[in-house]
N, C-alpha and C positions, 0 to 999 in steps of 0.2 A: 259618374259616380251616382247610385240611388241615394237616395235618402230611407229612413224609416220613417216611417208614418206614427206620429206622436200625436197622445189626446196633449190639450193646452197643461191641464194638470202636469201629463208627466213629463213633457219638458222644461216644466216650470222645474218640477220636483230635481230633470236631471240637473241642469243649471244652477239649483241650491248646492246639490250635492260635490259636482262639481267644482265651487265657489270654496269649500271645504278644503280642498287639496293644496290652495294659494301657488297653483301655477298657471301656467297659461293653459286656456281651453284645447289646445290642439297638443297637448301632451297626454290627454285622456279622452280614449276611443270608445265610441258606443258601436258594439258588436249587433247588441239583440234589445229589441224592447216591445212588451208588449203589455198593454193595461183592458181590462174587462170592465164591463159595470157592477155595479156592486149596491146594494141595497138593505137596509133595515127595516124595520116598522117608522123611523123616525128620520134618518140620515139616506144619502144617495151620493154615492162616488166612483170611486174606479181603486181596481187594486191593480198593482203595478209588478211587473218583470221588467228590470234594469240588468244588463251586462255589457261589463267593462272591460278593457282592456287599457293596463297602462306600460308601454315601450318603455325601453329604458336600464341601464343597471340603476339607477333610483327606485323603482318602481316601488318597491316594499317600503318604502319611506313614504311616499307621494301614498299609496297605499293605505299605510296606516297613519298619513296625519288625515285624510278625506274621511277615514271610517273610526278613529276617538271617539269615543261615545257620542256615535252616529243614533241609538237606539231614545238617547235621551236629549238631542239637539230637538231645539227652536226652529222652526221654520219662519218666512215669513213670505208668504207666497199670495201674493192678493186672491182673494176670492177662495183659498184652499186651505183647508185644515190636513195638512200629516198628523195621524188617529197614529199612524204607525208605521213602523220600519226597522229596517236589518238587514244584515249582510246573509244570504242563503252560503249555509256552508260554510266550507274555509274556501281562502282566497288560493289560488292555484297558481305557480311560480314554473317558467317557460325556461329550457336552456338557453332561450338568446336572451335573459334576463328579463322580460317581461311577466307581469303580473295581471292573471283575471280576477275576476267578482261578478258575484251577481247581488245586486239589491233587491229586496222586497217592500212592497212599501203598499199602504192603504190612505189614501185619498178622502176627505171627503169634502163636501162642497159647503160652503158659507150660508148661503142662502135657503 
């Protein structure tokens, strides 16, 4: 099995989000992820491409309690500020009852 290659932020960020759904981690598959650097005059982080995939006839339930106002949650992610986030799109629903997502999310660093 590969893995994908995740900055510290955005696995942090997937494992909040994750943490959201209150079920177990191996019921929500990470498809694609990719994060760039990202920079202001003042701040420096990374913005994030998160997709998901959740098995399952639940999926739309697991679905929508992980993403409940996902745009307006708390994080608490040592060392990382979420500036921002959202679900890109609508979430895409599978004949074998599985559901996708993509998150978007902007990072930035404490320090």
């Amino acid at each position: 099995m590969n893995r994908i290659p995740m900055s510290l932020a955005a696995s942090a960020l997937l494992r909040a989000v994750i943490a959201r759904a209150g079920v177990t981690r191996d019921r929500i598959l990470l498809s694609d992820a990719h994060s760039i650097d990202w920079r202001s005059l003042t701040f420096t982080g990374e913005r994030h491409l998160i997709e998901l995939r959740v098995p399952g006839p639940d999926s739309r339930w697991i679905v929508n309690r992980m993403c409940a106002g996902l745009e307006e949650a708390e994080f608490s992610i040592p060392g990382v500020i979420v500036a921002d986030i959202a679900i890109a799109g609508t979430p895409s629903h599978a004949l074998d009852g599985s559901t996708s997502l993509t998150i978007e999310a902007l990072t930035v660093s404490e320090d």
